[in-house]
C-alpha positions as CSV (number, residue, x, y, z in Angstrom):
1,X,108.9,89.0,136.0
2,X,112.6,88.0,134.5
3,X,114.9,91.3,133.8
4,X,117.5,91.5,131.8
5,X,120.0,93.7,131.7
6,X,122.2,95.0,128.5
7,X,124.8,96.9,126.7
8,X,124.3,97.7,123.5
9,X,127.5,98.6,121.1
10,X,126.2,100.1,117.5
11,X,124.0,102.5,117.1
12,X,123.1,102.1,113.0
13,X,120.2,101.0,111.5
14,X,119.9,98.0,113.6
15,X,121.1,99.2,116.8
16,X,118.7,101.8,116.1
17,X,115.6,99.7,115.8
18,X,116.8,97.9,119.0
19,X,117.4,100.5,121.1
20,X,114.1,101.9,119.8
21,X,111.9,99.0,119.9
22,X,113.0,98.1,123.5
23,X,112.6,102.0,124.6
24,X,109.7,103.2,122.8
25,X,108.0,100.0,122.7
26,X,108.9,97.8,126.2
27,X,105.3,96.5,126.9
28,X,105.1,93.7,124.0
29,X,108.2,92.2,124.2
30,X,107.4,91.9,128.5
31,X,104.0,90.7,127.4
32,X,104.9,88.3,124.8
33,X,108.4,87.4,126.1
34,X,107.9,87.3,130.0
35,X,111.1,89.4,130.5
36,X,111.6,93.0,131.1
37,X,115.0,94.2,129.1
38,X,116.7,96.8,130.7
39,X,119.5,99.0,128.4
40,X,122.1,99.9,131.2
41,X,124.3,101.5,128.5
42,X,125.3,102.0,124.9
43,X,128.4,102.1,123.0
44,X,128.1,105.1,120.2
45,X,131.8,106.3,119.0
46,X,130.1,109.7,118.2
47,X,128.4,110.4,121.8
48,X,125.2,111.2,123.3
49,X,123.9,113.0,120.1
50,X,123.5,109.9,117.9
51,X,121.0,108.3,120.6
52,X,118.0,110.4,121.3
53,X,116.7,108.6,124.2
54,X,117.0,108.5,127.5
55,X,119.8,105.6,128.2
56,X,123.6,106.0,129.5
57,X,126.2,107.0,126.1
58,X,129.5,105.7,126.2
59,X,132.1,107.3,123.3
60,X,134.2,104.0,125.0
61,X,132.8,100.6,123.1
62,X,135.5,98.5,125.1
63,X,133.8,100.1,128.7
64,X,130.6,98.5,127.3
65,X,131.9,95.1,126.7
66,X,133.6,95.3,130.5
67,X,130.8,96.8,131.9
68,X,129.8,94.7,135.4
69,X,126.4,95.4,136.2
70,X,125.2,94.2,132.2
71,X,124.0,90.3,131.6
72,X,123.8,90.3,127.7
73,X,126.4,92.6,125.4
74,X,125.1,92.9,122.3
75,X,127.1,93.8,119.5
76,X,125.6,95.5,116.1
77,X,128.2,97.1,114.8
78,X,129.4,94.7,112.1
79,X,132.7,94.2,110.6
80,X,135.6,91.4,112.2
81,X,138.5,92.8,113.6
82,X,136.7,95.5,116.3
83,X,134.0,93.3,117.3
84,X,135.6,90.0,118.0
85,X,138.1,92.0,120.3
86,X,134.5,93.2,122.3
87,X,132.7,90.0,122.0
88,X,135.9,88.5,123.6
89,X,136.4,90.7,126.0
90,X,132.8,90.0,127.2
91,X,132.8,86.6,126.8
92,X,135.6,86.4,129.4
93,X,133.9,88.9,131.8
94,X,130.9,85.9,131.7
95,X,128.6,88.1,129.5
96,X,126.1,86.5,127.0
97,X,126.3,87.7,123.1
98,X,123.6,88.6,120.8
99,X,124.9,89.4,117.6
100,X,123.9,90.6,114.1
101,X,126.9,90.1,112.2
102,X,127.4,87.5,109.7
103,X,130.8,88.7,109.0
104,X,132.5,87.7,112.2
105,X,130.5,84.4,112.9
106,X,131.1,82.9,109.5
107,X,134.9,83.9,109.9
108,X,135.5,83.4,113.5
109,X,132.3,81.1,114.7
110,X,134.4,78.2,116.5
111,X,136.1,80.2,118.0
112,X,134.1,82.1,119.8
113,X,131.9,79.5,120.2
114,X,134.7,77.2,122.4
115,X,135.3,80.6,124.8
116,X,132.0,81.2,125.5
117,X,131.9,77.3,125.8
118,X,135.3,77.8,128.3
119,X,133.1,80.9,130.2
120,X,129.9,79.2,130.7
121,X,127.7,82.1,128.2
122,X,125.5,81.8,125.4
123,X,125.9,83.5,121.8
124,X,122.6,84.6,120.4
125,X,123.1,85.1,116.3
126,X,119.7,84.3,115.0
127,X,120.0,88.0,113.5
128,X,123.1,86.7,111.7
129,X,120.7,84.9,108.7
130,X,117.2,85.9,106.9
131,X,116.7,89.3,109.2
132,X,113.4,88.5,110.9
133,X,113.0,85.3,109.2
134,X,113.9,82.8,112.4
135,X,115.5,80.1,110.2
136,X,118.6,79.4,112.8
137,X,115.8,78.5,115.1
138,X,114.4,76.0,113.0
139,X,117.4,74.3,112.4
140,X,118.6,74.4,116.2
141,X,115.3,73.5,117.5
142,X,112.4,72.8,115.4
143,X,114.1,70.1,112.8
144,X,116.7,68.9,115.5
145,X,115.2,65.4,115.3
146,X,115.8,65.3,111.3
147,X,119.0,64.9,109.4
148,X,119.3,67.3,106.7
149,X,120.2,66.5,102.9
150,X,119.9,70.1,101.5
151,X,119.2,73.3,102.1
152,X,118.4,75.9,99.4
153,X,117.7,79.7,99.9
154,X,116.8,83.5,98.6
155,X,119.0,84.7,101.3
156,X,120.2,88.6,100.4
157,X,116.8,90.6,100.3
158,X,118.9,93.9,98.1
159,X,119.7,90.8,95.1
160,X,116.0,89.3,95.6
161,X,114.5,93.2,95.2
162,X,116.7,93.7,92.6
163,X,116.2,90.8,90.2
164,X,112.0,91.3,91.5
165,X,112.5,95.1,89.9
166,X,114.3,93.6,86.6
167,X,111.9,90.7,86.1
168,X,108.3,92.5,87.1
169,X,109.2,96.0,85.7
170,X,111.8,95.6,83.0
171,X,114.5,97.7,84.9
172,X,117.7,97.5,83.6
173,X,120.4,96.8,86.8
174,X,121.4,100.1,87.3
175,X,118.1,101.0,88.3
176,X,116.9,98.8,90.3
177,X,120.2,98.5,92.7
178,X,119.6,102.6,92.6
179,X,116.0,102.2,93.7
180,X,117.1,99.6,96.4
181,X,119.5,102.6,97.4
182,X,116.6,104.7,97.8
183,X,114.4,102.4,99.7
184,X,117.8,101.6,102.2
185,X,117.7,98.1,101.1
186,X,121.0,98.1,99.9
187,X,124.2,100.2,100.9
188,X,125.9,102.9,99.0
189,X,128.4,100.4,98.5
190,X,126.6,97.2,97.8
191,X,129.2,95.5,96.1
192,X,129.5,92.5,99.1
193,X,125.3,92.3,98.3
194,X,125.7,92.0,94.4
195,X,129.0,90.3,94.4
196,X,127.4,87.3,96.2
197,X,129.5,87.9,99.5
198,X,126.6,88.4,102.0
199,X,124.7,85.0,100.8
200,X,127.6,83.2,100.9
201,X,128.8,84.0,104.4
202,X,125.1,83.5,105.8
203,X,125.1,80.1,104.0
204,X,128.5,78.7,105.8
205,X,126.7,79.7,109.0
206,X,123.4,77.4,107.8
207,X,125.6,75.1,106.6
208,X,127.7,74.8,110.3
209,X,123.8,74.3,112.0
210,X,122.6,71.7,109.1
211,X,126.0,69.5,108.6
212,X,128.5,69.9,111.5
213,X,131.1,71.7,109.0
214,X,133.4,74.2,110.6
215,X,132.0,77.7,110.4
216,X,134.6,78.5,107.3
217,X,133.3,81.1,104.9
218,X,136.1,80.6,102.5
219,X,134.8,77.4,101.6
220,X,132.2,78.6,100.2
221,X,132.2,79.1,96.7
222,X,129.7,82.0,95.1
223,X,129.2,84.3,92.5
224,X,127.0,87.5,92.0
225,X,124.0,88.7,89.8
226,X,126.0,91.4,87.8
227,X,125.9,89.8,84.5
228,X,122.5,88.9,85.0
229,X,121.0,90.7,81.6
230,X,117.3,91.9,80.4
231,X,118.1,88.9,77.9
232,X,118.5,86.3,80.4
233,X,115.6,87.7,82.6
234,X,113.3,87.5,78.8
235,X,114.6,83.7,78.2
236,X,114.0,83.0,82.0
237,X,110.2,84.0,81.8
238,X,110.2,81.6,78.4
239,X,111.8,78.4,79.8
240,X,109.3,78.8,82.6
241,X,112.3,80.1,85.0
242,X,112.5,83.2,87.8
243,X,116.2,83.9,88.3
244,X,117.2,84.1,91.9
245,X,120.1,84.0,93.8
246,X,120.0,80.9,95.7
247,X,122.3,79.7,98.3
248,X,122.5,76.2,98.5
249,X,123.7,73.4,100.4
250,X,124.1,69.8,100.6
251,X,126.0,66.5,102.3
252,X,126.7,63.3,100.7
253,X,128.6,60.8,102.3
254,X,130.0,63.3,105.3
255,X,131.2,66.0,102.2
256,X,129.4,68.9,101.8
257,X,129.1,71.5,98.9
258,X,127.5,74.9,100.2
259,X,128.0,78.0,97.3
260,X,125.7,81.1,96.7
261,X,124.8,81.3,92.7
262,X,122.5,83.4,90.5
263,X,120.1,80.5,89.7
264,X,117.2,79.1,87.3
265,X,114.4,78.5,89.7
266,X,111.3,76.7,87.9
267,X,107.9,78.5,88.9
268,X,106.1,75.6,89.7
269,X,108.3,75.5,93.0
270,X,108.2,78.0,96.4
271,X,111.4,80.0,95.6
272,X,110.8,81.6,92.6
273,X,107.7,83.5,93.7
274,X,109.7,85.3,96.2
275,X,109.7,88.5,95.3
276,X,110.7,92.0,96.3
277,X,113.5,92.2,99.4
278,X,111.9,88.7,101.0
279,X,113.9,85.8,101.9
280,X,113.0,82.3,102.1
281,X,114.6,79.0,103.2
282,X,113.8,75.4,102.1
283,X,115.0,73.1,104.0
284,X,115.2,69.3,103.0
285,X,115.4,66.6,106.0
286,X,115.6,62.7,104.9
287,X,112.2,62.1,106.8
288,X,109.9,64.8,106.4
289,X,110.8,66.0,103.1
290,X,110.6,70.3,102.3
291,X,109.9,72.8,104.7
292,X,110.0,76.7,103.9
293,X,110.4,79.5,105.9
294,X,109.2,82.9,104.4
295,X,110.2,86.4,105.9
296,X,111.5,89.5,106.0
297,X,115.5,89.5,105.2
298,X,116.8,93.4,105.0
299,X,115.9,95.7,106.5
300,X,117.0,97.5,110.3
301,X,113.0,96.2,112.0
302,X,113.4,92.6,110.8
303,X,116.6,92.2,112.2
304,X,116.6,94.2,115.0
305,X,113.4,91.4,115.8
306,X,115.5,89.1,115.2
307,X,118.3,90.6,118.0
308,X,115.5,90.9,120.8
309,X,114.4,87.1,120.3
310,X,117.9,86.2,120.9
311,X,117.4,88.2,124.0
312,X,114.4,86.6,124.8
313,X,115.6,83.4,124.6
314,X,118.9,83.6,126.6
315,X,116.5,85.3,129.6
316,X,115.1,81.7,129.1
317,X,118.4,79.5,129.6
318,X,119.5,79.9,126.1
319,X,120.1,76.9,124.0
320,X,122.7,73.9,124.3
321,X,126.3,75.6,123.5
322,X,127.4,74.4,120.0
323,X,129.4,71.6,120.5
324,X,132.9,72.7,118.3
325,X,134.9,69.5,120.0
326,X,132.8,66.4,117.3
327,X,134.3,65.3,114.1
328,X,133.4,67.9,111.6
329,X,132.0,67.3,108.3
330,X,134.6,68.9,105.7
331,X,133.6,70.9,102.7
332,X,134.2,69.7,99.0
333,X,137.1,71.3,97.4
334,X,135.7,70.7,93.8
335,X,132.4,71.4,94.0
336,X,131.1,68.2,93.6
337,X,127.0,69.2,93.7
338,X,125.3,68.7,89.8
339,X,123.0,70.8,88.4
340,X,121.3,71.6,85.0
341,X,122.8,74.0,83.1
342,X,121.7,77.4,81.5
343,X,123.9,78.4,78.5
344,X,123.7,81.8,76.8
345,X,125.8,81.9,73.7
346,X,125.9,84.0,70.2
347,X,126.9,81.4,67.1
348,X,127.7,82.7,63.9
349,X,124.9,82.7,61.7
350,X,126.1,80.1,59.0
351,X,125.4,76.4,58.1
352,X,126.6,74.0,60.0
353,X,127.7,75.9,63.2
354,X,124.9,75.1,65.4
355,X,125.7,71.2,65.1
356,X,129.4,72.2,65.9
357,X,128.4,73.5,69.3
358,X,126.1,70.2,70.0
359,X,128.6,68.3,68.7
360,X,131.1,69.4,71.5
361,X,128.4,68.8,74.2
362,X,128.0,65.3,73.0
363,X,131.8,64.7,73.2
364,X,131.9,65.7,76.6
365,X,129.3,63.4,77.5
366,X,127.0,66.2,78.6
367,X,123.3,65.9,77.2
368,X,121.3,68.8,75.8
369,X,118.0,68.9,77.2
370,X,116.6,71.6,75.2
371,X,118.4,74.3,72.6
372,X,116.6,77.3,71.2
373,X,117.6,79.6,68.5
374,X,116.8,83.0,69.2
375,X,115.6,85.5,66.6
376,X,119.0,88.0,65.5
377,X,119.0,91.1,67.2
378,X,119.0,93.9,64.8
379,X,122.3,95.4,66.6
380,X,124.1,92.5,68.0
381,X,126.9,92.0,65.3
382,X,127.7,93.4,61.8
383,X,129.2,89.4,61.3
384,X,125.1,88.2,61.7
385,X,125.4,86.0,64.7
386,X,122.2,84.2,65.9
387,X,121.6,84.3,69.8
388,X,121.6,80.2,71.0
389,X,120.1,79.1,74.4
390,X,121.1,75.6,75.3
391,X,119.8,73.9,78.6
392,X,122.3,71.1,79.5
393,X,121.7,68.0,81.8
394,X,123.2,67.9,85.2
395,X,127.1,68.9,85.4
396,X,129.4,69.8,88.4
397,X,130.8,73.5,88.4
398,X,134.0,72.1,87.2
399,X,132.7,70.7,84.6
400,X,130.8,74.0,83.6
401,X,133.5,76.1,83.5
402,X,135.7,74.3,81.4
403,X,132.6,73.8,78.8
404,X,132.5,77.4,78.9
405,X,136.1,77.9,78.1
406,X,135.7,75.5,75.3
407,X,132.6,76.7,73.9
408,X,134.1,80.5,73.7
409,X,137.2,79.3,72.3
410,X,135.4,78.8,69.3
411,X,135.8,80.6,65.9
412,X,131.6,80.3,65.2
413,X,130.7,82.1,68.9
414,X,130.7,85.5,69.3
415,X,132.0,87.1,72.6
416,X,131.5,85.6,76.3
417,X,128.9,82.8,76.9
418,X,127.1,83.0,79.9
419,X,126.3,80.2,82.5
420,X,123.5,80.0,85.0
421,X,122.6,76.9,87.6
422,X,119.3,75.5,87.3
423,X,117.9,74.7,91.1
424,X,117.5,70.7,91.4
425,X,114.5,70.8,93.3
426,X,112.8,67.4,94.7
């Protein structure tokens, strides 16, 4: 049988389920994977006491990266600056990488991925996206004769559970991030999981695998669910909506638009019956149409799965090293990609004022698809404004945020309008 020998650097949550899995647990991944994985030694800053089995500590993470006798260094302890100084450091000592963190490949992905082309080693990062969901394999190997068109995806499991708690429960948002909290689905700071932050950086790395852009995160443009209200989860379930937050991506003509929005999803399609902390990934290829892949997306066991079929795989010769030297595909800088629109808006309850606001639609040239007059809200405004839900035809984000800035500079609205993407789906 195969062997494979590792150092592991990170001893949270998911270095935890590793270093667990592969101690506790040794005989099914031998059985299923054909290889026995050997843990020569782990990196843990705070010593022997925060790894309670029987394996070699190291206080020093650098000794791990550097550390001869180890085929594989795995590196799970996230952030950029630390781990790409270890990852490089083992990529020049002719060590493979398995890797968990989106952070640093969505930042710093062609450049690691020309060393460890330079050095002859193979980065594993499958954990990187959809936790135990293998959607990097799919586009790497399953749909590698297709060319993609679009991609479209529930990709943060903490903003899929919380939205699930608002929509199914009537939570308000406070409560269900605090429940997520509770459950460890989402951090005690979970602003880069509400803010849009960890969608968008998995989506630059789907988007490197699905349209030969450069692994850039800042061109990705995104937006969180924090505005998202009991009122726009109510008008959702009316329309015949679920609200998600979809990352999505697409190429036309060699430019590509990727971006990570709170989004209209219609129930008759696959992503808005994801529910609770599951992700899912539709992928759309030019020949075959949709496929969807369905898992697990936080959580340590998920991803730490994730981490040992990397491991797996490399035991096996690994995949064909990225290829960072072809003519990239370049991102949009506008934001080119059209969708419907969802608009949230209070209008002053008075004659005439409804046709002002359909009248400045129409002279933009956008079209109004369907516009609903809520009932008044017994407390939302001594001046007797009338809440106004108007579902536009397709527009470009530019074009939606300068309707928005229009619309509220209006004396008949009252307060901030909201906007929402609804998914294009084929």
């Amino acid at each position: 049988m195969k062997s494979l020998k590792i150092g592991v650097c990170g001893v949270g949550n998911v270095g935890g389920a590793v270093i667990e899995n592969l101690t506790l647990s040794p005989d099914t991944v031998e059985f299923n994977g054909g290889v026995k994985i050997e843990i020569l030694q782990v990196g843990a800053r705070k010593g022997k006491s925060a790894v309670p089995y029987n394996v070699e500590v190291s206080t020093d993470l650098m000794e791990v990266s550097q550390n001869p006798d180890i085929d594989v260094f795995v590196e799970l302890i996230g952030g950029c600056e630390l781990a790409k100084e270890l990852i490089e450091k083992s990529i020049k000592n002719g060590k493979n990488i398995v890797t968990a963190n989106k952070a640093l490949i969505s930042t710093h992905g062609d450049e690691l991925f020309n060393l460890a082309k330079e050095n002859g080693v193979q980065i594993g990062f499958e954990a990187s996206v959809a936790g135990g969901t293998p959607v990097i394999k799919a586009l790497r190997e399953g749909l590698v004769a297709n060319k993609v068109k679009w991609f479209a995806g529930i990709l943060n499991g903490t903003t899929n559970y919380i939205l699930s708690k608002m929509t199914d429960e009537n939570s308000s948002f406070e409560d269900a991030l605090k429940q997520a909290q509770n459950l460890g689905l989402a951090e005690a700071d979970p602003t880069m999981d509400v803010d849009g932050t960890d969608a968008a950086q998995k989506a630059s790395i789907l988007s490197a695998l699905a349209f030969n852009t450069p692994f850039d995160f800042s061109s990705v443009a995104y937006g969180g669910i924090e505005k998202i209200s009991s009122d726009d989860i109510l008008y959702a379930e009316q329309l015949g909506y679920s609200i998600k937050h979809i990352a999505y991506g697409s190429i036309e003509n060699g430019e590509v638009n990727v971006s990570a929005y709170p989004t209209f999803v219609s129930k008759d399609q696959l992503l808005s019956q994801v529910g609770q902390q599951m992700n899912a990934l539709e992928i759309y290829c030019e020949d075959i149409g949709s496929t969807v892949y369905y898992g697990p997306g936080a959580g340590p066991k998920p991803t730490a799965s994730a981490v040992i079929a990397d491991l797996v795989d490399i035991s096996n010769g690994g995949w064909p090293v990225l290829d960072n030297n072809s003519k990239k595909n370049q991102f949009s800088k506008q934001g080119n990609e059209k969708f419907s629109r969802y608009f949230n808006l209070e209008v002053k309850n008075e004659a005439g004022a409804i046709a002002k606001v359909s009248s400045l639609f129409a002279k933009k040239d956008i079209s109004i698809e369907a516009l609903i007059q809520k009932e008044s809200k017994q407390n939302i405004d001594p001046q007797n404004y009338v809440p106004v839900v108007i579902i536009s035809g397709k527009i470009s984000d530019l074009q939606a945020l300068a309707m928005l800035k229009e619309i509220e500079s209006m004396e008949e609205i009252n307060k901030s309008v909201k906007q929402f993407r609804i998914h294009n789906a084929i």
